[in-house]
C-alpha positions in Angstrom: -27.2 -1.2 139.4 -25.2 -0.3 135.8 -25.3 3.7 136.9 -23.1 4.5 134.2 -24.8 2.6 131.4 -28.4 4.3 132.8 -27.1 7.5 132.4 -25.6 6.7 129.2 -28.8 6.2 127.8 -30.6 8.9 129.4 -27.9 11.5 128.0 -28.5 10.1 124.2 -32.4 9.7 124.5 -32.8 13.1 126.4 -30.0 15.1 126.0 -31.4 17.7 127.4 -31.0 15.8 130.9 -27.5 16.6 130.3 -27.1 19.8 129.6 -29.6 21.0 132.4 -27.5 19.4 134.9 -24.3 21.3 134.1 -26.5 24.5 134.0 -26.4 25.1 130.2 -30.3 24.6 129.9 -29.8 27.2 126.8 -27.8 24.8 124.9 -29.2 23.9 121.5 -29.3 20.2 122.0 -29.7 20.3 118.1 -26.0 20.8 117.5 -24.5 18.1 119.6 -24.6 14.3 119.4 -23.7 11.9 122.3 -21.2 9.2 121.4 -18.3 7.0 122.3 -15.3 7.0 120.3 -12.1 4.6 121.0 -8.4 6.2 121.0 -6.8 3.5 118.4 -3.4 3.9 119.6 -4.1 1.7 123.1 -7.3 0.8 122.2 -9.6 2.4 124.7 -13.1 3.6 124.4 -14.3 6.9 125.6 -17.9 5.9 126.7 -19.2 9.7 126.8 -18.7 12.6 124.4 -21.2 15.0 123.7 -19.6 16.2 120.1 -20.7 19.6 118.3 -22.0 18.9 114.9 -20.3 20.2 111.5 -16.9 21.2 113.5 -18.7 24.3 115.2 -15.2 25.6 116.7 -17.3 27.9 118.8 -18.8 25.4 121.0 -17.0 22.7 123.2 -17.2 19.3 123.1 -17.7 17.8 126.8 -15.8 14.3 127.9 -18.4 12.8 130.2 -17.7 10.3 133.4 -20.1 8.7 135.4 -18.5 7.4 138.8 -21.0 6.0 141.3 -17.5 3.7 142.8 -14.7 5.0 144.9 -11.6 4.9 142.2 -8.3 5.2 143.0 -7.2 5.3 139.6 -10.1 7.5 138.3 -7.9 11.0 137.1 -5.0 9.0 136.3 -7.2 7.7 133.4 -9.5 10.4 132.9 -6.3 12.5 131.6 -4.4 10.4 130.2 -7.9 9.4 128.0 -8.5 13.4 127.6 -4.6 14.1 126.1 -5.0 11.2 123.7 -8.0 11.7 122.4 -6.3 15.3 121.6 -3.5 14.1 120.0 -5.0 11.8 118.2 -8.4 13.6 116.6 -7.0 17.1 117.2 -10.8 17.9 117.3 -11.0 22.3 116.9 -13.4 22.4 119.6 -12.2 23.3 123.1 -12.6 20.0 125.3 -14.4 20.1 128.6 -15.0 17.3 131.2 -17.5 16.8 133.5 -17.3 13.9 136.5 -20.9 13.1 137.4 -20.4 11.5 141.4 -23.4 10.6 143.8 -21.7 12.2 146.7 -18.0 13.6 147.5 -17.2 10.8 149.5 -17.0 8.9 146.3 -14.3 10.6 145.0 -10.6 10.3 145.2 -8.8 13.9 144.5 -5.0 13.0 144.3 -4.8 16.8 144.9 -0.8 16.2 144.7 -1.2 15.5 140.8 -4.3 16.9 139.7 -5.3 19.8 141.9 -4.4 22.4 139.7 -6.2 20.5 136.6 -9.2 19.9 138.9 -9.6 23.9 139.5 -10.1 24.8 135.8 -13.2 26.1 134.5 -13.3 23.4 131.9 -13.9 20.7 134.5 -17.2 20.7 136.2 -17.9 18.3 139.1 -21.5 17.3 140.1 -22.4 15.5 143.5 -25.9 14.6 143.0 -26.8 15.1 146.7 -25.8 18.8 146.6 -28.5 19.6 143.5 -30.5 21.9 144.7 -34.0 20.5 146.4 -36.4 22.4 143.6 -39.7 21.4 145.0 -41.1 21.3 141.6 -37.7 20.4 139.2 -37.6 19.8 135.8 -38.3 16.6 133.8 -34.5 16.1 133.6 -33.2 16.7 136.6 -35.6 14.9 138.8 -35.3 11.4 136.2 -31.6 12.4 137.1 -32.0 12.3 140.9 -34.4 9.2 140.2 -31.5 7.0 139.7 -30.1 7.9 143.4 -33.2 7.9 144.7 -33.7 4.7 147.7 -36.1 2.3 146.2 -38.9 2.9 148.8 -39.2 6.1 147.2 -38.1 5.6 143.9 -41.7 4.1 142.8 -43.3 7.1 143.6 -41.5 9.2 142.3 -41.5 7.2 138.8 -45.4 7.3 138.2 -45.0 11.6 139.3 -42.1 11.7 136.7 -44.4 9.6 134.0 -47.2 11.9 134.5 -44.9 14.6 134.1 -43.8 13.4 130.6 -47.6 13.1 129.3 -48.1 16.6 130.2 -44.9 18.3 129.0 -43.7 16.2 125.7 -45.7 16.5 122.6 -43.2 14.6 120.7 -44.8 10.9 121.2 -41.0 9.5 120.0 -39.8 11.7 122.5 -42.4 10.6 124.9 -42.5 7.2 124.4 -38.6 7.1 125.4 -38.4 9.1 128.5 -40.8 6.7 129.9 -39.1 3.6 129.2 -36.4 4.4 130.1 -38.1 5.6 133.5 -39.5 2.3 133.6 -35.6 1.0 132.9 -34.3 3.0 136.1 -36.9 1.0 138.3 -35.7 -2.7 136.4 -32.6 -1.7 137.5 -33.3 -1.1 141.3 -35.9 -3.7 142.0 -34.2 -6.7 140.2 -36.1 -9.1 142.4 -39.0 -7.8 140.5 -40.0 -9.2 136.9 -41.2 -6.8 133.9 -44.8 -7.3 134.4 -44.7 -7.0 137.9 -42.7 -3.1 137.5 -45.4 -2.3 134.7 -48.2 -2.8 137.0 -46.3 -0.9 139.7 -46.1 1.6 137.4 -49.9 1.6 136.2 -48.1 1.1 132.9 -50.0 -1.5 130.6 -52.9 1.1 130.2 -50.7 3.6 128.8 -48.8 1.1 126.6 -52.1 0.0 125.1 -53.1 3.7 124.0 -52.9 5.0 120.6 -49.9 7.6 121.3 -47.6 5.0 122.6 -48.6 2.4 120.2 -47.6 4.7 117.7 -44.6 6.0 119.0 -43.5 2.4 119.2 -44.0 2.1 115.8 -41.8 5.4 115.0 -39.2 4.1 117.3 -38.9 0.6 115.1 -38.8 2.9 112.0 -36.0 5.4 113.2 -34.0 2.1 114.5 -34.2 0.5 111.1 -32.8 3.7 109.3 -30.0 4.5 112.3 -29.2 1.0 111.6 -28.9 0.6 108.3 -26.9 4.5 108.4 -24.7 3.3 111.4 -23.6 0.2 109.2 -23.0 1.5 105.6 -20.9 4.5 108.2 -19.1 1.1 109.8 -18.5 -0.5 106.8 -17.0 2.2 105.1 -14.9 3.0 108.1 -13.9 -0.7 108.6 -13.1 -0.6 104.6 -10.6 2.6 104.7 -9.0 1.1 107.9 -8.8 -2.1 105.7 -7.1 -0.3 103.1 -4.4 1.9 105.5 -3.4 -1.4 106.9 -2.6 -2.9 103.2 -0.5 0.3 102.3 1.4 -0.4 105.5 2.1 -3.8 105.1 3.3 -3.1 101.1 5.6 -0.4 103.2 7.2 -3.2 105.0 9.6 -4.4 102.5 11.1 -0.6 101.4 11.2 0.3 105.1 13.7 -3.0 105.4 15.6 -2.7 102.3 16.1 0.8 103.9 17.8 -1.2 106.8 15.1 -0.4 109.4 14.5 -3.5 111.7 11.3 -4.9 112.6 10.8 -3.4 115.6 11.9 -0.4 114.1 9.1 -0.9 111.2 6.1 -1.5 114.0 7.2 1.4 115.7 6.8 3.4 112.6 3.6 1.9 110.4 1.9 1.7 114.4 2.0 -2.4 113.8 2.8 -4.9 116.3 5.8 -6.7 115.9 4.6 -9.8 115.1 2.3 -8.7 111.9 5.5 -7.5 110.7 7.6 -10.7 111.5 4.5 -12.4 109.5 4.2 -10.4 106.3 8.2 -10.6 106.3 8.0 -14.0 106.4 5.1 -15.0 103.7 7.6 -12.7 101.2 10.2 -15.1 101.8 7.9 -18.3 101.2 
């Protein structure tokens, strides 16, 4: 099962998920949004930020890991990501990280390196089998503990937690989201088992043929079109300014030589690899 990916999803279509779980249910969801964002320099990809809108400098932005694996290498990374992505954006919000593990067992401490990092306030650890056993939780936290959730039981607990989103989400968008992605959580742990055969498991093709949902699937296709057509004019103007950064730097290339820098020296300082530099050097010469 793709835990991280789930979670992922859950965290940008119910932020609120996310937010109850580190005990910050007072949050106003309204002034975060949940990204990735890659660190340029040796191109990674941070998978989860939750990032305060407008540069609030009074709230943190959180660096989010999901790590249902045992990895060796897991705060080696984790850092080295975290004081990269600082140097790099040199964001004015104080960073916070938290690790979301099924169990201890899962993790590997390194308390050698990392002990004193690890007893900070600004990194929270969760073990999903220590939440507390609410015998009426909310709609977050128990799609949460859905995903850990054997798949004997998991069913069940599905049609409660769809239930539990017609009664408490008037937002049909809202709705409409929580429950397929619910319905995602179960694809996931009952591969074997084909859409239809989940939906019916679910008592789900009523509900998908009412009004409300129909609807909201309509709002959804709606919202996608405009996030789409806003996420690409955002991409191509991004794409276009890196475009034109990398042109100044290679029209640099021939004062930084005359200079008497080297090539490697050049890469090193316009951030190029060695061999675009070789190239452009050599087409002047043509």
């Amino acid at each position: 099962m793709k835990t991280d990916s789930i979670f992922y999803r859950m965290f940008l279509d119910f932020p609120d998920s996310f937010f109850e779980l580190i005990e910050r249910p007072d949050a106003r969801v309204s002034n975060y949004r949940f990204t990735s964002q890659e660190v340029k320099q040796l191109a990674f990809r941070l998978d989860g930020l939750f990032l305060p809108l407008d540069n609030l400098e009074n709230l943190p932005f959180y660096l989010v890991e999901v790590q249902f694996q045992k990895d060796e290498d897991l705060y080696y990374r984790l850092f080295s990501e975290l004081f990269l992505y600082l140097r790099q954006y040199k964001p004015l919000s104080p960073w916070q990280i938290v690790v979301i593990y099924p169990s201890r067992e899962i993790e590997r401490e390194h308390p050698q390196q990392f002990a004193d990092l690890l007893s900070l306030s600004r990194i929270k650890r969760i073990y999903l089998d220590e939440l507390a056993n609410d015998e009426t939780p909310s709609l977050a936290i128990a799609m949460i503990k859905l995903v850990t959730e054997s798949e004997s039981q998991a069913v069940n607990s599905a049609k409660i937690l769809i239930k539990q989103a017609q009664r408490e989400l008037s937002d049909r968008l809202v709705q409409k989201n929580v429950i397929d992605l619910i319905e995602t959580i179960i694809i996931y742990k009952l591969p074997q088992k084909s859409r239809e055969e989940i939906e019916a498991m679910l008592e789900l093709q009523d509900l998908k043929q009412t009004r409300f949902y129909q609807e909201a699937f309509g709002d959804g296709i709606e919202q996608g079109i405009e996030q789409g057509i806003e996420q690409g004019i955002e991409q191509g103007i991004e794409q276009g300014i890196e475009q034109g950064i990398n042109l100044q730097k290679l029209k640099t290339i021939p004062l930084l030589q005359d200079l008497g820098l080297t090539p490697q020296q050049i890469s090193e300082r316009l951030e190029l690899t060695l061999d675009t530099v070789l190239n452009y050097l050599a087409q002047q010469q043509q």
